[in-house]
C-alpha positions as CSV (number, residue, x, y, z in Angstrom):
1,X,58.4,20.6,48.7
2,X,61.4,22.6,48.3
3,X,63.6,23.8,51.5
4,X,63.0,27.9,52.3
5,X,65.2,28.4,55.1
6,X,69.0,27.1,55.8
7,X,70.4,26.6,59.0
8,X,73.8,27.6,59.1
9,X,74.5,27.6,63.2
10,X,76.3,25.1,64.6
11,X,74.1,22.9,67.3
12,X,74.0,24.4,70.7
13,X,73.4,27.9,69.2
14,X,69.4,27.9,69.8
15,X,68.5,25.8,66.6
16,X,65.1,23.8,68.6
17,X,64.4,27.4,69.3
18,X,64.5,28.1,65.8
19,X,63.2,25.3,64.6
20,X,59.7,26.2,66.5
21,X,59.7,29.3,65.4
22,X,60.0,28.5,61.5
23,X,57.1,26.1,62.3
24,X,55.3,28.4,64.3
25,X,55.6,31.2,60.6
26,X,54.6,28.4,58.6
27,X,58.3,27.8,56.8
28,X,57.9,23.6,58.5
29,X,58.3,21.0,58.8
30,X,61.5,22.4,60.1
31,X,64.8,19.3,60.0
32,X,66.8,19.1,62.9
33,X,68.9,16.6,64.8
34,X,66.0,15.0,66.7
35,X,64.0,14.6,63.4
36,X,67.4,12.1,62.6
37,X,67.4,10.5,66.0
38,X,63.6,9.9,65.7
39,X,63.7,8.5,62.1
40,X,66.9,7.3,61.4
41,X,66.3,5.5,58.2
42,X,67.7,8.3,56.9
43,X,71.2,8.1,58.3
44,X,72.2,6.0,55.1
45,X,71.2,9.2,52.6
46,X,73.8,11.5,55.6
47,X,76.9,9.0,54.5
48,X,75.7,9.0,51.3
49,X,76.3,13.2,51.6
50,X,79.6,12.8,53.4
51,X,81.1,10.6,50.2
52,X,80.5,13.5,48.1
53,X,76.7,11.6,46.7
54,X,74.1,13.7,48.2
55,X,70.4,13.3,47.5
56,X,68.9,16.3,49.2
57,X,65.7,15.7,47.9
58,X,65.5,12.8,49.8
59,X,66.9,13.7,52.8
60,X,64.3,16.7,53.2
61,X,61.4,15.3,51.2
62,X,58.7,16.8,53.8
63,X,60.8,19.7,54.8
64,X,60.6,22.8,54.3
65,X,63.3,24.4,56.9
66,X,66.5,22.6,58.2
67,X,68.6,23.9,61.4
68,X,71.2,22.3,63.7
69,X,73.3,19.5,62.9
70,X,73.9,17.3,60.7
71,X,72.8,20.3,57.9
72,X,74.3,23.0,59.5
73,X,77.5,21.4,58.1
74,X,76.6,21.3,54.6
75,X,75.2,25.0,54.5
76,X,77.2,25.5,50.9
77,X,76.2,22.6,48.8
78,X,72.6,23.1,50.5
79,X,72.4,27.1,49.5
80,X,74.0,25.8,46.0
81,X,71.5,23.6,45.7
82,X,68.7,25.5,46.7
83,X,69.4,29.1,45.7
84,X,66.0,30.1,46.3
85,X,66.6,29.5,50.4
86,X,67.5,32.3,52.8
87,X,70.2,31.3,55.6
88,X,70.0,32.3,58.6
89,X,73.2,32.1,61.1
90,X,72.5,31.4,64.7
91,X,74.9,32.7,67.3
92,X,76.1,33.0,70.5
93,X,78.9,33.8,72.9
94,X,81.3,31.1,72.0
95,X,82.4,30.1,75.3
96,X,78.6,29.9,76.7
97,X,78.5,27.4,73.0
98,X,81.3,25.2,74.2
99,X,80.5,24.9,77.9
100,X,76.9,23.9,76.6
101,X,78.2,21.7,74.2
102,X,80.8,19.6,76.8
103,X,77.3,19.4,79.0
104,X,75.0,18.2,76.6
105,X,75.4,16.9,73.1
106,X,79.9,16.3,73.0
107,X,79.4,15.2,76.5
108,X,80.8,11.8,77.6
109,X,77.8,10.4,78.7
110,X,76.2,11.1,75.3
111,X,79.1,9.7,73.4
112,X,78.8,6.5,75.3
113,X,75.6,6.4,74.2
114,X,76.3,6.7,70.7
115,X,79.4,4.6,70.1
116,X,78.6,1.5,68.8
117,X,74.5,1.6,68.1
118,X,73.2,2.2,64.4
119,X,73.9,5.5,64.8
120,X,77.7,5.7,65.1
121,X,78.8,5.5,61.9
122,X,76.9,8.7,60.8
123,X,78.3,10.6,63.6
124,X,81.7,10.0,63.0
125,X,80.9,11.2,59.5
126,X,79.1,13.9,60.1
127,X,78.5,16.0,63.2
128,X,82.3,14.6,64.6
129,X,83.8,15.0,61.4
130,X,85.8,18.0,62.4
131,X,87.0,17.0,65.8
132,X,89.0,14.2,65.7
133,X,90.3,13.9,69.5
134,X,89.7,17.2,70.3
135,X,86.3,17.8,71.1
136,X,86.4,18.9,74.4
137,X,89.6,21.0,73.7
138,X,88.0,24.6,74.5
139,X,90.7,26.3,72.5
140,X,90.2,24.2,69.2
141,X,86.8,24.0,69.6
142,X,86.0,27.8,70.2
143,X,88.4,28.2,66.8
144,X,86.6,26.2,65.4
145,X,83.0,27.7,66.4
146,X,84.5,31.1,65.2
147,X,85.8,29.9,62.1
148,X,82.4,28.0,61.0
149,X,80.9,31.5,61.5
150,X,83.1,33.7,59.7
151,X,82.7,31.3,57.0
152,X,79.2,31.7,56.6
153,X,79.2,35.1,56.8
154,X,81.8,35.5,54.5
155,X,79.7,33.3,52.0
156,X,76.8,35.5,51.2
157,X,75.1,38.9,50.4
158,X,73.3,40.3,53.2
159,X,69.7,40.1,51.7
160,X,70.1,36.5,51.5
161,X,71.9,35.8,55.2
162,X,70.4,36.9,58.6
163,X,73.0,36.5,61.5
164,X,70.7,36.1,64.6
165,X,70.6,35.6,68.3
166,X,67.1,33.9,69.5
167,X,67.3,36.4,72.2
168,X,66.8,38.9,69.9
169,X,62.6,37.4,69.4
170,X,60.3,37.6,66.5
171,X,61.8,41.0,65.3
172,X,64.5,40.9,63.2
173,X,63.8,36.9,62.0
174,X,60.1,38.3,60.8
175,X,61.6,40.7,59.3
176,X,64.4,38.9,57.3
177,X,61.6,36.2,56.2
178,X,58.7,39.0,55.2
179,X,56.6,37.5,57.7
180,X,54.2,39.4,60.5
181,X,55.1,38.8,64.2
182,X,53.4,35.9,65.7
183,X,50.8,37.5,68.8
184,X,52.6,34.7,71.2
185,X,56.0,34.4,72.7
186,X,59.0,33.3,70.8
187,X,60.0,29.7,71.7
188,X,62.6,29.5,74.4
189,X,63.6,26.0,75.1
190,X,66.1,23.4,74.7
191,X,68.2,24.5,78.1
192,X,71.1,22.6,78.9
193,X,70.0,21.1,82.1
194,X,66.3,20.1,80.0
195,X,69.0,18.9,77.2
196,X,70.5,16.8,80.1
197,X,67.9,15.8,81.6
198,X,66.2,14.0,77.9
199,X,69.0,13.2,75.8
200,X,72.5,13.1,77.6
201,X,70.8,10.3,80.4
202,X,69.1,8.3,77.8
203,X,70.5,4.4,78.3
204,X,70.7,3.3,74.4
205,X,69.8,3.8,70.9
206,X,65.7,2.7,72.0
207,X,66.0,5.1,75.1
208,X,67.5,7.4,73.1
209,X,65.2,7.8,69.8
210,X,62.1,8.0,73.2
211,X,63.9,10.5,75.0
212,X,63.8,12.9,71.3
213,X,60.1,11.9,70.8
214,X,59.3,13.2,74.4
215,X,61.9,16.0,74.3
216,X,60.4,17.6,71.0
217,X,56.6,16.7,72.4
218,X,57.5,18.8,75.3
219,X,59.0,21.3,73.5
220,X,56.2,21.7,71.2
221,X,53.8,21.6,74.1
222,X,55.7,24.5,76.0
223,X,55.2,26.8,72.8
């Protein structure tokens, strides 16, 4: 299995969204941050990535989409390495994106949660990479959001890139993939108060890796 679809939007941006609907036009599995939190055995093959040795094969062996972090970082050596792959950009207003983010997955409740489980090392590799101290600095991080953006759109011909709101439906993402429009909605979920409400109040690594099992159930089950 060989990955179709990139994910080049930063979490936060509607990526469980679009990870439902890939699923839902047959382009899934679909990889996304609760895959990791569910099975992190592969956290080791993520570091592995960050020191400049990645084995993508392994990382998405049973994948055929990927969106939201930790991928969403590594959208070059991912359409490098699969230059078959169309990339699709999620976006939204940036200030919405950081307000989300500061309530959900930057908060301070969910960083408790992280620092010092399994898991740690890999964020601070990955998804925190960027931030340093600064992560809930609105005017760094709204920078940063644009400049991740501009960056992707800068990196690519039009054919191969669709830059996409989820509030736009089915339409234009059917359209970019070649795909007819699914007869049923397109997936809405993933709020920030349902985001709160599973991840950002789990109580550690155990409640945590549950609360993404139940989160992506219900999601599934909602759509």
């Amino acid at each position: 299995m060989t990955l179709k679809v990139i994910g080049a939007g930063l979490g936060r941006t509607g990526t469980m969204s679009l990870k439902l609907a890939l699923e839902r036009l047959g382009l899934g599995p679909c990889y996304h941050m609760a895959e990791l939190i569910m099975n992190p055995e592969r956290t080791p093959l993520w570091i592995a990535a960050a020191d400049g040795k990645p084995d993508w094969e392994a990382v998405f062996a049973g994948y055929s989409s990927t969106t939201d972090y930790p991928a969403c970082l590594y959208w070059r050596e991912l359409a490098a390495a699969y230059p078959n792959a169309k990339v699709i950009l999620t976006k939204r207003d940036r200030e919405k994106w950081f307000e989300s983010t500061q309530a959900t997955i930057f908060s301070d409740a969910m960083t408790a949660r992280i620092l010092g489980s399994p898991i740690e090392p890999f964020f601070r590799r990955t998804v925190w990479r960027d931030f340093g101290d600064r992560i809930h600095d609105r005017a760094f991080m709204t920078a940063y959001f644009d400049e991740h953006n501009a960056a992707v759109e800068d990196g690519f011909a039009s054919k191969r890139l669709l830059v996409y709101d989820v509030a736009e439906g089915w339409g234009p993402l059917c359209e970019f993939l070649d795909v007819p429009v699914p007869d049923s909605p397109y997936p809405k979920v993933n709020s920030r108060e349902e985001m709160q409400a599973r991840m950002a109040n789990a109580g550690d690594t155990d409640d945590l890796q549950a609360a993404a099992r139940q989160h992506l159930r219900d999601a599934q089950q909602k759509h």
